[in-house]
N, C-alpha and C positions, 0 to 999 in steps of 0.2 A: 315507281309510282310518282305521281306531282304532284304538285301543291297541297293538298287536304292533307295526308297522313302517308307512313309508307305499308299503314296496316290496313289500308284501304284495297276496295278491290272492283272493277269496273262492271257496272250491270246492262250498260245501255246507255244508249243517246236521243235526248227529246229537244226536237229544236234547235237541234247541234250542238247542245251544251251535254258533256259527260255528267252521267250521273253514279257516282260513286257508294259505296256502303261500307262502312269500317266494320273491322271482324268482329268489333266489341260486338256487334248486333247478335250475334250469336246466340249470346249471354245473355239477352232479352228474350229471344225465343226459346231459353230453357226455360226462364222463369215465368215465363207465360203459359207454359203447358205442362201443370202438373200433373204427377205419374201419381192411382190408384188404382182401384176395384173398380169401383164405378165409370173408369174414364176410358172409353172407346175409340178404337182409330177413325171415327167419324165427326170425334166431338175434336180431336186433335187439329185433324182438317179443319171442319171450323174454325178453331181460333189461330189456323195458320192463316186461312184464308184472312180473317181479319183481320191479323196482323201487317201481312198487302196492305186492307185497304186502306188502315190508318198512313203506313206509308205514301202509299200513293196520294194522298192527303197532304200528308208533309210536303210533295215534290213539287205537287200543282200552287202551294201556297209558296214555296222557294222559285218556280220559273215565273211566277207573277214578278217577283223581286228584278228577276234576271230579264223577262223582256221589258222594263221599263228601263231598267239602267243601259240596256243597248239602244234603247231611243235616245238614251244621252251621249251614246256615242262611247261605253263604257265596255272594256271587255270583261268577259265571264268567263271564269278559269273552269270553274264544275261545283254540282249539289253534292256535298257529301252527306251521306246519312248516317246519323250517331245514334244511338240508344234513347237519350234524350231530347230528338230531335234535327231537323236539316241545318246546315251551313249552307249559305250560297258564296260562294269563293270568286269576289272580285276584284278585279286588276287595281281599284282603289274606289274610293264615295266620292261623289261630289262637293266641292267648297260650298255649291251655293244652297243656301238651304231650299229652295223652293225643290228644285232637283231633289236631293236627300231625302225630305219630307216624301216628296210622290214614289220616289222608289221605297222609302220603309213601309210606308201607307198603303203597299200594290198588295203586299202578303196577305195582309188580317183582312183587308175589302174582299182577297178573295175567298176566304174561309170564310167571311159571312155572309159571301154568293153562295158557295155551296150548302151553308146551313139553312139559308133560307129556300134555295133548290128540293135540298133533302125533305126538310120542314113541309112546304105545301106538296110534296108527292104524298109524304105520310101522310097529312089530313086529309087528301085525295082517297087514298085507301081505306080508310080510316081508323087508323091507327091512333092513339092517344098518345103525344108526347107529352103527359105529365105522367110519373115523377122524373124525373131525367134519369136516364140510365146510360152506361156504355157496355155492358157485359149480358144486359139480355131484354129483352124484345125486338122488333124487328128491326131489320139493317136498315131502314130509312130512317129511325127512331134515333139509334146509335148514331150513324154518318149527322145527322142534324145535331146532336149534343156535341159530339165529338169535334166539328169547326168550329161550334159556338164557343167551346174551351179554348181550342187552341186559335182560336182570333184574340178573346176574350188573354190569355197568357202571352201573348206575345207584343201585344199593348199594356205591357207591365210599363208602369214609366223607369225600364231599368239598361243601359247598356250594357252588353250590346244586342240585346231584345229590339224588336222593331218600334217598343211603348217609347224604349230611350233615345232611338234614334228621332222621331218624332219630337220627341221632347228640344233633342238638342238645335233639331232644326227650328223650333220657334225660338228658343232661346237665344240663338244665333241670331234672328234679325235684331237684335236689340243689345245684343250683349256681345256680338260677334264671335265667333267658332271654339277659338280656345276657352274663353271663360265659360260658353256654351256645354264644352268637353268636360271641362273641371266639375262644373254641378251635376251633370247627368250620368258620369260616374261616380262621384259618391252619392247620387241617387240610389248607383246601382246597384254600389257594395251594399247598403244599408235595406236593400229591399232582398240583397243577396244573403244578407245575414239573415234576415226574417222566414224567407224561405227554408234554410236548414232546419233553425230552431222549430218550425212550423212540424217539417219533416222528420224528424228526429221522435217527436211523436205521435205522427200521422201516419206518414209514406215516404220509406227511404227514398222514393226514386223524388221528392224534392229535395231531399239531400243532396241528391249529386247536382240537381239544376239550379242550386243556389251558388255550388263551389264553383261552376260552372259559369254561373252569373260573375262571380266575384271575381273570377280571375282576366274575366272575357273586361269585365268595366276596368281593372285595374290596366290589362294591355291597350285600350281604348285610350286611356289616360296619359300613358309613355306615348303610344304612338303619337298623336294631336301635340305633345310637346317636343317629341322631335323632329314633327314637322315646323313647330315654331321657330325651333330653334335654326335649322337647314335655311328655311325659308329667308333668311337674314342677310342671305349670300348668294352670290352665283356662281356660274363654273368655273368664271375666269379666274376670280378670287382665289380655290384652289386649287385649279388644275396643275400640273406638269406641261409650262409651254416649252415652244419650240421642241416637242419628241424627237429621237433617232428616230426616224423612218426607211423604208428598205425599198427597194423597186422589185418589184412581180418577179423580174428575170433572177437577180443577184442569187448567186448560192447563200445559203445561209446555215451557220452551225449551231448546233444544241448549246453548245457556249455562250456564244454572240446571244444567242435570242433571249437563253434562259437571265443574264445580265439585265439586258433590256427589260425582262419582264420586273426583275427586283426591283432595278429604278424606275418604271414610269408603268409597272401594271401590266403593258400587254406593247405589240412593237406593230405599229402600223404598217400596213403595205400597202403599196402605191402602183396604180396601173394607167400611162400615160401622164400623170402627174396628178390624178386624183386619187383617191381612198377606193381602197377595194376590199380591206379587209383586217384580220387582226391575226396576230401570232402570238397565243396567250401561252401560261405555263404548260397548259395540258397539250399544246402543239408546238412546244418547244423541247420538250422530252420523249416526244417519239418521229424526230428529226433523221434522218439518215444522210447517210455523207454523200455529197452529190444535188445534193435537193436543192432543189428554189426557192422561194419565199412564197412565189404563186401557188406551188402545189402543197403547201402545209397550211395556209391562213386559212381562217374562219372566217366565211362569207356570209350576210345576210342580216347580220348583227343592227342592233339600232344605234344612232349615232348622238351625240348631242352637241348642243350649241352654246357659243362662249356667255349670252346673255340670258342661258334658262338659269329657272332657283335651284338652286343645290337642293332641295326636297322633291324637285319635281324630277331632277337626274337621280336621284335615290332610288323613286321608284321604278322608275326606268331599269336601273343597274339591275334592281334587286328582282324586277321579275322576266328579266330576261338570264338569271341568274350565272351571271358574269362577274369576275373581281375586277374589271374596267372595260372603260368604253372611250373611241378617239373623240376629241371635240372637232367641231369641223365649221368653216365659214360658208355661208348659203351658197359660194362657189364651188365649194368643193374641197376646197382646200386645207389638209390635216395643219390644225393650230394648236393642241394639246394633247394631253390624256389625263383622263380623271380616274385615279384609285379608287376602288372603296375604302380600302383603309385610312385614303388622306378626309374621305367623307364623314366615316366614324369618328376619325381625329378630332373635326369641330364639334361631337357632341358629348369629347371629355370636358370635367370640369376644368376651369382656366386654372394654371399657377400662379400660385400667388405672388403678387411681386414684392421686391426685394425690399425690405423698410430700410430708408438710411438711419443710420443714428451717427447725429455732429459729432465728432471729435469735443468732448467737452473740456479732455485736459487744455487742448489748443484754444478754445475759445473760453474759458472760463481763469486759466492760467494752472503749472502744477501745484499739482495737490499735495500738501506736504503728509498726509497719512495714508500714501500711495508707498506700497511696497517697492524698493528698487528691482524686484524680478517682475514685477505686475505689468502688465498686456498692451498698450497701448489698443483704442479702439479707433480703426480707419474708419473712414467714408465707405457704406456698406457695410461694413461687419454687425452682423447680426448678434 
């Protein structure tokens, strides 16, 4: 499985983006279809069928999300669909909020296209859409309630809901992206905590979309700070320059390589004097004797440069999901390697440093109620 879950499982592709469904969903369709006397394998059908179409609902409101973010030039990993609702799984958001804004704002426009769709069919027919229902009258009635909700919830002002993305994105032109971050996830917790307690005596299923909310605004939170923090720096700052690199032809041994990988991540190979590829852990351990460098590297990998920000090679690494990647000059030429672990490294916190404390006996003179076995205190000594 990738990216969404490993409990996920592939239903189809719309658009070219996979659309995925986690097995939780199961668990919804028991709960949705209870078992009596009265309950017919016809009535079952129905609310499986409806079950679809609510989905199908969720997905067109998640590929709204996904064709705008690829007008930015942004890749889409895949929709996974949860119990609670779609994820659309992207390579990363945009910094600028104007971007941001229009792809959070693609979802809910289009759930209040389809409600409003739904809406004048049913008045067409003539169907009355008052009282609001989702469980009975007719299917134009439902589908019109049904995106008006879910437009109406997902403009919660909460991240990482599309209401909080919104949010963050206006906050952003004035207050720029982190501080942006900081308010609209404790927006989100605090709207996430409302939700439970809401739930708790309503409708469990808010219960879980509020832990849901809460957890989603807290990783919201981490992540936009370590991008703050990445961003401070570039590659060259901490790569591994000058790498061992190896030529196409050279034999090379599980030894040799497996070294190179501990000190600098991964062992570039070299074809005519350019970069051709990488010999990582997992292709340094099934090496055979005899071999060349050319026929065990890993080819097609992305590469990065000595002046990107270390947050932007982050994301890189991490979703090409690699523990390193070679730094290379516009010519070609291998100049480093960047670990992920030397990446994580910048976003432990710093050590503290060492306080001096003066020699007071020296500068103040001896102490005559100083013990003669008593410690002197050097330059440094803590």
């Amino acid at each position: 499985m990738k990216s969404g879950s490993r409990w996920s499982f592939k239903i189809g592709r719309v658009a070219g983006i996979t659309i995925r469904v986690h097995a939780s969903f199961l668990l919804l369709v028991v709960l949705l279809l209870p078992a009596g006397a009265g309950y017919t394998a016809s009535l079952a059908v129905a609310e499986l069928i409806w079950i679809l179409v609510v989905f199908a609902c969720v997905v067109i409101h998640e590929l709204s999300h996904c064709v705008v973010a690829r007008r930015y030039g942004i890749a889409v990993k895949d929709i996974l669909l949860l119990p609670i609702g779609g994820v659309s799984e992207m390579e990363r958001m945009p910094e600028d909020p104007a971007r941001e804004l229009a792809i959070a704002a693609a979802g809910p426009v289009a759930s209040l296209g389809l409600a409003a769709a739904a809406a004048a069919a049913a008045s067409v027919s003539g169907a009355g859409l008052w009282p609001p229902t989702l469980f009975a009258g007719t299917v134009l009635v439902r589908l019109a309630w049904l995106n008006l909700l879910l437009a109406g919830f997902n403009l919660l002002p909460a991240l990482p809901l599309d209401g909080g993305r919104v949010l963050r994105a206006g906050l952003a032109w004035r207050w720029g992206r982190a501080r942006a971050t900081r308010w609209a996830a404790a927006l989100g917790r605090v709207v996430a905590v409302g939700l439970v307690l809401f739930g708790l005596r309503y409708d469990f299923w808010l219960v879980l979309i509020g832990v849901f909310v809460y957890l989603g605004a807290g990783a919201e939170g981490v992540q936009e700070e370590t991008r703050q923090r990445l961003a401070l720096k570039s590659v060259a700052q901490v790569m591994t320059p000058s790498p061992w690199v190896i030529d196409q032809y050279e034999r090379l041994s599980g030894a040799s390589a497996g070294e190179a990988c501990r000190r600098q991540g991964a062992l570039p190979v070299l074809a005519g004097g350019g970069y051709a590829g990488l010999v990582g852990p997992q292709e340094a351990a099934s090496i055979r004797p005899g071999q060349v460098a050319g026929e065990v590297c890993r080819v097609g990998l992305p590469t990065l440069t000595p002046d990107m920000r270390l947050d932007s090679a982050y994301e890189v690494m991490t979703d090409a999901a690699v523990a390193a990647l070679a730094v290379l000059l516009p010519a070609g030429q291998v100049v480093g390697m960047l670990a992920l672990n030397q990446v994580t490294t910048e976003l432990r916190p710093a050590a503290p440093r060492p306080v001096w404390v003066p020699d007071l006996e020296r500068l103040l003179g001896p102490s005559t109620g100083a013990s003669s076995g008593s410690r002197r205190s050097e330059p440094g000594d803590l």
